[in-house]
C-alpha positions as CSV (number, residue, x, y, z in Angstrom):
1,X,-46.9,156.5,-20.9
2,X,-44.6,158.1,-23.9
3,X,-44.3,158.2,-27.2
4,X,-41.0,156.8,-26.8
5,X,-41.8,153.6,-24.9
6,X,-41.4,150.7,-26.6
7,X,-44.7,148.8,-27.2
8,X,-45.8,145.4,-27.2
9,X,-48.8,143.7,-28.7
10,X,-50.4,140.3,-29.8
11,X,-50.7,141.3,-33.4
12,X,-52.0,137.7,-34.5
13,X,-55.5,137.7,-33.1
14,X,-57.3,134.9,-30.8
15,X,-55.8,132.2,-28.9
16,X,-54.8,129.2,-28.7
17,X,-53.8,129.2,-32.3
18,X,-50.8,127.8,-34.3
19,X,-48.8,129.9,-34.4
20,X,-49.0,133.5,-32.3
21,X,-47.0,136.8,-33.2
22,X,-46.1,139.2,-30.7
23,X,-44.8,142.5,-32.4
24,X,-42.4,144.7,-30.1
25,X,-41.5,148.3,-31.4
26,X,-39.1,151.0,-29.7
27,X,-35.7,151.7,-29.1
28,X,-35.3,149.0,-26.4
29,X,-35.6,146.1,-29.1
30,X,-31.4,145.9,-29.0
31,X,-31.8,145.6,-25.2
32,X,-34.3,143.0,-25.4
33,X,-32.2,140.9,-28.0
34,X,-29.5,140.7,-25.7
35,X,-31.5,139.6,-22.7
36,X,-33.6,137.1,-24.1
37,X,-32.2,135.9,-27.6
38,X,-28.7,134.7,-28.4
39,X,-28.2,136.7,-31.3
40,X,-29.1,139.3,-33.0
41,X,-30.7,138.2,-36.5
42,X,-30.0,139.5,-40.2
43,X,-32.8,141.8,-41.4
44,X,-35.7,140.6,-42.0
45,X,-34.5,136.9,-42.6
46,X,-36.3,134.6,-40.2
47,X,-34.2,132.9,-37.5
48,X,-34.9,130.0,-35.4
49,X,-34.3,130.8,-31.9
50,X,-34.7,130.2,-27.9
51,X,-36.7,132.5,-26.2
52,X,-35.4,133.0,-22.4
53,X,-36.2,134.3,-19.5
54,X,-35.1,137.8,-18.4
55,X,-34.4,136.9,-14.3
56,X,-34.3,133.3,-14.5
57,X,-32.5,132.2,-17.8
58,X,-34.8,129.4,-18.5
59,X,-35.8,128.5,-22.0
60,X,-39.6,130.0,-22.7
61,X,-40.2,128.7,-26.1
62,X,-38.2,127.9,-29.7
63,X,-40.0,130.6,-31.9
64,X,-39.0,132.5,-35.3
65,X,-37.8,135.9,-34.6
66,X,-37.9,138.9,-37.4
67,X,-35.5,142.4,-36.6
68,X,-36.5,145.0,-38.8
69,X,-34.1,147.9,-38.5
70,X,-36.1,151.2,-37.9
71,X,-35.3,152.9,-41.2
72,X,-36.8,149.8,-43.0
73,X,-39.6,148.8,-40.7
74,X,-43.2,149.6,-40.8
75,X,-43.4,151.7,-37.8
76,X,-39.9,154.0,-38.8
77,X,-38.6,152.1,-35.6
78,X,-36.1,149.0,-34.6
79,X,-38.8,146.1,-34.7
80,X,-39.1,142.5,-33.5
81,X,-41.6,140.0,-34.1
82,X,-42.0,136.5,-31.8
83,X,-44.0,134.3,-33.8
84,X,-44.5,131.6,-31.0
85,X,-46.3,128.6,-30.5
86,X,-49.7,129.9,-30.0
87,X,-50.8,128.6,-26.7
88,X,-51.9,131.3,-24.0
89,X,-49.3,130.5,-21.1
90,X,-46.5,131.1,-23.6
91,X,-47.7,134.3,-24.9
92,X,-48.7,135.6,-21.6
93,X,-45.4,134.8,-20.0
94,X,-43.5,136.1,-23.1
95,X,-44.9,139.4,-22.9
96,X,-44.7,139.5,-19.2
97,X,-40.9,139.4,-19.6
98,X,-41.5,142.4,-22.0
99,X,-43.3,144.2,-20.0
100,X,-40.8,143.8,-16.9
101,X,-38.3,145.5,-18.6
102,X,-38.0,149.8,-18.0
103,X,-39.8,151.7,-20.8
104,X,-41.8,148.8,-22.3
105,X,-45.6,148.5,-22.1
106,X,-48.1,147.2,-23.8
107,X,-49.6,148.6,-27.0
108,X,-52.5,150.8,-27.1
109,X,-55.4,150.6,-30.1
110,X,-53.4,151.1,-33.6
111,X,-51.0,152.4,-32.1
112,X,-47.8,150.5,-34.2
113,X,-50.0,152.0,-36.9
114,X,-50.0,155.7,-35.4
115,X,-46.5,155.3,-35.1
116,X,-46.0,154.6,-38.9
117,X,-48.1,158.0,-39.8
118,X,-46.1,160.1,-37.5
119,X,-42.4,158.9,-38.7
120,X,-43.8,159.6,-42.3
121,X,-43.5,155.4,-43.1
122,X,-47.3,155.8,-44.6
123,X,-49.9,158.7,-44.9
124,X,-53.5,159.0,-43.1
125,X,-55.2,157.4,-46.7
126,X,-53.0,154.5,-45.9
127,X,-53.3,153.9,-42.9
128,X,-56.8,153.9,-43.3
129,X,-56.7,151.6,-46.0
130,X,-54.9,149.6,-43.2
131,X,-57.3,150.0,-41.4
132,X,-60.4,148.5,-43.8
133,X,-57.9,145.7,-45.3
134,X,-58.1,144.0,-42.0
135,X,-61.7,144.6,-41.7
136,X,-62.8,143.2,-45.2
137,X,-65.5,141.0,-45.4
138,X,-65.8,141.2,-49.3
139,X,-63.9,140.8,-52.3
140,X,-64.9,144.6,-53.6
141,X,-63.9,145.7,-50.0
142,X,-60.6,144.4,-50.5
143,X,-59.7,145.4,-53.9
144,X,-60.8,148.9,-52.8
145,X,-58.6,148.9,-49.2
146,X,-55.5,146.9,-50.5
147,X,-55.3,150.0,-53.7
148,X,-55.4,152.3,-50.7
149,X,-53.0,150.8,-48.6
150,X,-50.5,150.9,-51.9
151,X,-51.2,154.8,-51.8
152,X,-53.3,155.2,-55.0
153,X,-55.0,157.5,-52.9
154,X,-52.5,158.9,-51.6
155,X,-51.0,159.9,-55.0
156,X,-54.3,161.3,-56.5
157,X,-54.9,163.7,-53.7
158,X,-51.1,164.7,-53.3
159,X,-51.1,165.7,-56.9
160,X,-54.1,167.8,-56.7
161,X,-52.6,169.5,-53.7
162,X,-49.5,170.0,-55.9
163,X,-51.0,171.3,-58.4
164,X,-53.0,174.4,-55.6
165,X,-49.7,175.2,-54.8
166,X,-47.8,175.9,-58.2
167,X,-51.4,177.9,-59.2
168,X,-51.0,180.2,-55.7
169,X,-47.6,180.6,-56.4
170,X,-48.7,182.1,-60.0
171,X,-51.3,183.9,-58.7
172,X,-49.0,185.6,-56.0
173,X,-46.5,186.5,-58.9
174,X,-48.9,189.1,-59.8
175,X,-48.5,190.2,-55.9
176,X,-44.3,190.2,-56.3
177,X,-43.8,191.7,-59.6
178,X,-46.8,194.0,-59.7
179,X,-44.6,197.0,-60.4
180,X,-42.2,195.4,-62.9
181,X,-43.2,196.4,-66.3
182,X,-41.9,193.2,-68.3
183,X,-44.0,190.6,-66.3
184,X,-46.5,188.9,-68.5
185,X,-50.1,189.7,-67.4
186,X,-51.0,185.7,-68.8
187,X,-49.5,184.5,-65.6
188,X,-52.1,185.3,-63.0
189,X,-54.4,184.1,-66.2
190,X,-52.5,181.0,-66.7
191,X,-53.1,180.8,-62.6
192,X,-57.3,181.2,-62.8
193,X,-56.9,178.6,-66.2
194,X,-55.9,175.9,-63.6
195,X,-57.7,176.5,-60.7
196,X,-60.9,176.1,-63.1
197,X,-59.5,172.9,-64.7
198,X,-58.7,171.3,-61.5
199,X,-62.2,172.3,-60.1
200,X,-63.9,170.4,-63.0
201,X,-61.8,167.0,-62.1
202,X,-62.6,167.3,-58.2
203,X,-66.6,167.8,-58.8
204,X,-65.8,165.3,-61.4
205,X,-64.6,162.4,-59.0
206,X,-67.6,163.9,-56.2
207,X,-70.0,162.7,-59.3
208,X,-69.1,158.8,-58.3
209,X,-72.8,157.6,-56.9
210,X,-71.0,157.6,-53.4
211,X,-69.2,154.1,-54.7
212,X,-66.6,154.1,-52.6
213,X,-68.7,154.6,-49.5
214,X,-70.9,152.3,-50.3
215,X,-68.5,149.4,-51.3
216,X,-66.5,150.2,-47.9
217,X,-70.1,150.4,-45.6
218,X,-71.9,148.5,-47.6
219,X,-75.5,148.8,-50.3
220,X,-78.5,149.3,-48.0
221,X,-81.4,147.7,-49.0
222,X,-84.9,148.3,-47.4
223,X,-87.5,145.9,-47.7
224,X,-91.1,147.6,-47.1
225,X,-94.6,147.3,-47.7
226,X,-97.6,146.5,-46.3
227,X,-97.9,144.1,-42.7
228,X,-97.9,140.3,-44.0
229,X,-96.6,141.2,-47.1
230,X,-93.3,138.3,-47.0
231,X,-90.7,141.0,-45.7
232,X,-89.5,138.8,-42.6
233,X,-90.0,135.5,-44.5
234,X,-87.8,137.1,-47.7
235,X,-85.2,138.2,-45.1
236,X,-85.1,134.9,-43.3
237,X,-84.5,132.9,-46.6
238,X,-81.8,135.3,-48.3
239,X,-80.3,135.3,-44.5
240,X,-80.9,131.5,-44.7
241,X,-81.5,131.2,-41.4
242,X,-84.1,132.4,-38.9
243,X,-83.8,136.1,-37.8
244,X,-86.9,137.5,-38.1
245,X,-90.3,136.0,-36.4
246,X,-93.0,135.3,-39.1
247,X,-96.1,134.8,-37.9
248,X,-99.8,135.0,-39.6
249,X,-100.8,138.5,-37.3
250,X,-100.1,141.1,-38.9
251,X,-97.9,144.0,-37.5
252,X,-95.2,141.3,-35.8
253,X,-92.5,143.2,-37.2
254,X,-91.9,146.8,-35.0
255,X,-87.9,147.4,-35.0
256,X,-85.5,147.9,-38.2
257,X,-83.7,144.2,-38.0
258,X,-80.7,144.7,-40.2
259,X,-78.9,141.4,-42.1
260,X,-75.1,141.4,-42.9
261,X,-74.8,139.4,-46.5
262,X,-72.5,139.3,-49.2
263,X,-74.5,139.6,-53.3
264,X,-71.7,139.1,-55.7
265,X,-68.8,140.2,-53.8
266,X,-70.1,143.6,-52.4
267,X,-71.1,143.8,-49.1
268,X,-74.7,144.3,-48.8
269,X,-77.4,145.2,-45.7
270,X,-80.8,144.1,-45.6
271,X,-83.6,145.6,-43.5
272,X,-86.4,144.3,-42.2
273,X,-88.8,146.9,-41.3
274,X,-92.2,147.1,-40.2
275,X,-95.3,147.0,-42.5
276,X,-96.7,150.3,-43.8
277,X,-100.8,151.1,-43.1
278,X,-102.7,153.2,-40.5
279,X,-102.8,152.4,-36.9
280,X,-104.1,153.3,-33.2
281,X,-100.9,151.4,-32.4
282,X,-98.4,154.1,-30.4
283,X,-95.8,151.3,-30.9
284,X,-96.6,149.7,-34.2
285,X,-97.0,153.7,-35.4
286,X,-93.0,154.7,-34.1
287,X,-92.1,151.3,-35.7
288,X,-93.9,152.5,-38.7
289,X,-91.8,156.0,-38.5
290,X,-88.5,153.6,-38.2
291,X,-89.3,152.0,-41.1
292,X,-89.6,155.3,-43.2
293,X,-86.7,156.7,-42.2
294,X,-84.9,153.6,-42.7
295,X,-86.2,153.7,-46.6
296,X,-84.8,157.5,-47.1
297,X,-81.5,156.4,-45.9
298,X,-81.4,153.4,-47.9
299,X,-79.9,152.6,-51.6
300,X,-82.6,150.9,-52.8
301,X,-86.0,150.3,-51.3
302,X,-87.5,146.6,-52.3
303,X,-91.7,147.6,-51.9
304,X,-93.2,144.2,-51.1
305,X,-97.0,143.5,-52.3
306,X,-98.6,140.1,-51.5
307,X,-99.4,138.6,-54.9
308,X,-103.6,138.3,-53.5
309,X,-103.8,142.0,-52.4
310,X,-105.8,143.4,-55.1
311,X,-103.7,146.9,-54.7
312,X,-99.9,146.5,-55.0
313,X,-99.4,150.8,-55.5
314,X,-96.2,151.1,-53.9
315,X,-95.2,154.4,-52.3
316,X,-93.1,157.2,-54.4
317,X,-91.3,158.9,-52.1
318,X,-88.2,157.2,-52.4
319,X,-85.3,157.7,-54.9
320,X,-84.9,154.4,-56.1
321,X,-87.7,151.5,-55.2
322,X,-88.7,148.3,-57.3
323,X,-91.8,146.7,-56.7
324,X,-91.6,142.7,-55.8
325,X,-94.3,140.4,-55.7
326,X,-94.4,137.7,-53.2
327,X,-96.2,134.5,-52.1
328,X,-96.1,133.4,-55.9
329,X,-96.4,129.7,-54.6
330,X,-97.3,128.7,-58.0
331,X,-95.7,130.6,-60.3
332,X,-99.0,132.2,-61.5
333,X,-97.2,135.6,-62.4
334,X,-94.0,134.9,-64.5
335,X,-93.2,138.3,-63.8
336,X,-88.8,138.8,-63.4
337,X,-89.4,140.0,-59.5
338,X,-91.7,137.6,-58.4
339,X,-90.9,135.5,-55.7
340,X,-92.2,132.4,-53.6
341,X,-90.0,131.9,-50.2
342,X,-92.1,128.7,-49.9
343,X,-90.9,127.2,-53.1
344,X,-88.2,129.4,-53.6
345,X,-89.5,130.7,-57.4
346,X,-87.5,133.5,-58.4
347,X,-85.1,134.2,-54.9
348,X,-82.0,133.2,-57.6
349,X,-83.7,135.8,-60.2
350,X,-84.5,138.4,-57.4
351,X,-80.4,138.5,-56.1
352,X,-78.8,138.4,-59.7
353,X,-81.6,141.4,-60.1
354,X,-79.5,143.0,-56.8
355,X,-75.9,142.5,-57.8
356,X,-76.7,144.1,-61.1
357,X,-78.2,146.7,-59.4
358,X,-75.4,147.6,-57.6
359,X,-73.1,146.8,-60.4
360,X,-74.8,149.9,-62.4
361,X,-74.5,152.1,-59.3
362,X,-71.0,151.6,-58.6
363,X,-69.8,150.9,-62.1
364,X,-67.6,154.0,-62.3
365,X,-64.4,155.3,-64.5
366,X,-62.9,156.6,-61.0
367,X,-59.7,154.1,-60.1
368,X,-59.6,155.9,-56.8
369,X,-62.6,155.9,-55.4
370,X,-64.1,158.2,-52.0
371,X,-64.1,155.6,-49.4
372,X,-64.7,158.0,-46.5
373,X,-67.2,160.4,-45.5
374,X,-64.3,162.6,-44.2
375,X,-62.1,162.7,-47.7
376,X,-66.0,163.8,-49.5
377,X,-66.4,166.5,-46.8
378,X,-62.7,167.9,-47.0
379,X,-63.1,167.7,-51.0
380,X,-66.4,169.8,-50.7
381,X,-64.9,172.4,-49.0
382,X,-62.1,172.3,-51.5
383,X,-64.2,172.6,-54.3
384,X,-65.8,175.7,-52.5
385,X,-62.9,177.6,-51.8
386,X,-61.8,177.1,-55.7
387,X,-65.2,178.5,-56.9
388,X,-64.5,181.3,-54.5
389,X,-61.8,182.0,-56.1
390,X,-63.2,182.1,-59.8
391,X,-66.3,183.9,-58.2
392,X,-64.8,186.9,-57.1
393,X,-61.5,187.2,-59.5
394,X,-61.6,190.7,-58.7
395,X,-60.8,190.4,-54.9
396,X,-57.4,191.4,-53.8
397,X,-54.3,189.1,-54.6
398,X,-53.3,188.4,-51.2
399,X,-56.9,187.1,-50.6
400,X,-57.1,185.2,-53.9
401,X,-53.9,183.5,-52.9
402,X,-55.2,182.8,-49.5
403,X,-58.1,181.6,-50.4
404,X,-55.8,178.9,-52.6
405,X,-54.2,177.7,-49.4
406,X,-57.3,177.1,-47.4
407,X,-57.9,174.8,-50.5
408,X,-54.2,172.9,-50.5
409,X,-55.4,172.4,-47.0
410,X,-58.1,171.1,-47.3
411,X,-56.9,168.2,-49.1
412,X,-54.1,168.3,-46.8
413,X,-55.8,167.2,-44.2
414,X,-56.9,164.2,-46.0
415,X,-53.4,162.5,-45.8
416,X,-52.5,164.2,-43.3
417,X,-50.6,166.7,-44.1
418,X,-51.7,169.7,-42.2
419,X,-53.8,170.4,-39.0
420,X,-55.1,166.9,-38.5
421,X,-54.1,166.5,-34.8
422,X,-57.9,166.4,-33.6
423,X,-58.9,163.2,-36.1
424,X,-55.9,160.7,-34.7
425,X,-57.6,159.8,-31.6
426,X,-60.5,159.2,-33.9
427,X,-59.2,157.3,-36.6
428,X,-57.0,154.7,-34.6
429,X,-59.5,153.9,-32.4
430,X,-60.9,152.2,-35.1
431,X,-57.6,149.7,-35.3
432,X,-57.1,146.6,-33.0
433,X,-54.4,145.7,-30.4
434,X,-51.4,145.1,-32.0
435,X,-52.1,146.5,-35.5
């Protein structure tokens, strides 16, 4: 298994479907034209053709065939693309002819993708972006991968890496002229101006709330409180559907029980978590402990109090936690987060009071956002190495200007760029077959 194989893959998902698309990438896409399609078709114009077979010259199906030429395809290679009838014994003998040919196999996980990066068709940002346009579930996801996969990324964090180099090269021209007498001493100046200016954006687009992540992971919501306070019932109804068991004992709920839903277009996960009070319980007690720790982790902690328990305190040790009273079966407190899953008062109220919330949180001026943990880590240690720099302006020249590098490569490594041979493996695992 090589790098220069030619791949195959069902890039079209499930079957039987309508219509199936087998993608074939590699150098052996001429050979394959030859031996099981009567011509060779323009580029990328779509031509009706007869599929045949490679021993027995029997038609396999009438399909649309696309040739992409390699300097104008998406992985930098000759491409093909079957898109067949979508039954299972067509694809499956299709791609057995493929496969039956010398240096064609099947593809592995994003691996037409993995070929794009490494002929330079698309950076790591991009690919990425690839990556979480196929995996959108929400409008907000989508807006955020498709500006990705256009390389708005890819252009902010280029230019900032442009911009480290031209200030190491003025730096280092106090290091190569040091003994001429006409060289300006501004220069080096001019140098330290910019790395402070560029410092102040990066720290600048860290300040973002974490909106990118969140909009690509999704807004975690804890619901908490005390046992039988409504949290199973409230997640049940804005679930609509039963995933929690509700009962009249208290302490049912002993897991986290996460919920998947979509609040005005942003992708949203709801916890059900076990009811807060003092215990003998070993098992209600590390249910309790779950349900803690799921409330430091989360966005925004919803503190459930049963509208006929006298004390409704809620707990402060979370960042961000709104109180919400429940079991309002008769609208006796008008209140704006009351609610009633039994009547359903105020569960409209209590989800527009949700997508607000996370409209304010992830309302920023940022066009690119940080949709990765990796791109806020490598722009962390970007930032450091800059203060470094400022910090210690007195340090020799060689290490101010290496200290500048370790900064371009930092950011480097977020498209790709430099040193990133260790996160491939990584990152396409995430793709499927054929993408």
């Amino acid at each position: 298994m090589t790098a220069s194989d030619t791949i195959v893959a069902l890039s079209s998902g499930g079957l039987p479907s309508g219509v199936a698309v087998v993608r074939i990438s590699g150098a052996s896409c001429r050979i394959i034209v030859k031996m099981m399609l009567s011509s060779l078709p323009l580029p990328r114009v779509a031509s009706l053709q007869t599929i045949h077979d490679i021993n027995k010259q029997e038609a396999l199906d009438q399909a649309l065939v696309l040739w992409f030429p390699g300097e104008r395809s998406f992985t930098g290679e000759d491409c093909l693309e079957f898109h067949l009838h979508g039954g299972r014994a067509v694809v499956n003998i299709i791609i057995e002819n493929l496969c039956s040919l010398d240096q064609v196999r099947l593809a592995e996980a994003g691996e037409f993708s993995r070929r794009a990066f490494e002929n330079g068709k698309l950076d790591l940002t991009e690919i990425e972006g690839i990556a979480d346009l196929v995996s959108s579930e929400t409008e907000a996801q989508r807006k955020q991968a498709f500006s990705q996969t256009r390389g708005d990324s890819r252009e902010t964090f280029e230019a900032w890496r442009k911009r480290l180099i031209h200030m190491r090269a003025l730096i280092e021209a106090e290091l190569d002229f040091s003994e001429e007498e006409d060289v300006p001493e501004e220069i080096a100046q001019e140098g330290f101006s910019q790395v402070r200016q560029l410092k102040e954006e990066i720290e600048q687009h860290l300040d973002d709330n974490r909106a990118g992540e969140i909009i690509r992971d999704g807004f975690k919501i804890a619901l908490m409180g005390k046992p039988n306070a409504g949290k199973s019932s409230l997640i049940n109804a804005l679930a609509k559907r039963d995933v929690a068991i509700v009962t009249a004992e208290a302490g049912t709920t002993r897991d986290v029980l996460d919920v998947h839903l979509n609040i005005g277009g942003y992708s949203v996960i709801v916890s059900d978590t076990a009811g807060i009070r003092d215990s003998d319980s070993l098992i209600e007690n590390e249910g309790i402990k779950r349900a803690k720790a799921r409330g430091q982790n989360a966005d925004l902690v919803l503190w459930l109090a049963d509208i006929h328990d006298e004390d409704k305190s809620i707990d402060q040790d979370f960042d961000d936690i709104e109180l919400i009273i429940t079991k309002n079966d008769e609208a006796m407190i008008t209140s704006e987060l009351s609610i009633s899953v039994q009547s359903g008062y105020g569960l409209d109220t209590l989800i527009n009071f949700i997508a607000n919330k996370i409209d304010r949180r992830l309302n920023t001026a940022e066009s690119v956002l940080i949709s990765r943990l990796r791109y806020r880590e490598a722009l962390i240690d970007c930032v450091s190495h800059l203060s470094n720099v400022l910090d210690q302006k007195h340090i020799d020249t060689e290490l101010k200007a290496e200290t500048l590098r370790h900064a371009s490569d930092c950011i480097g490594r977020i498209t790709g760029k430099v040193d990133v041979e260790d996160l491939l493996d990584v990152i396409f695992s995430e793709f499927c077959v054929g993408k």
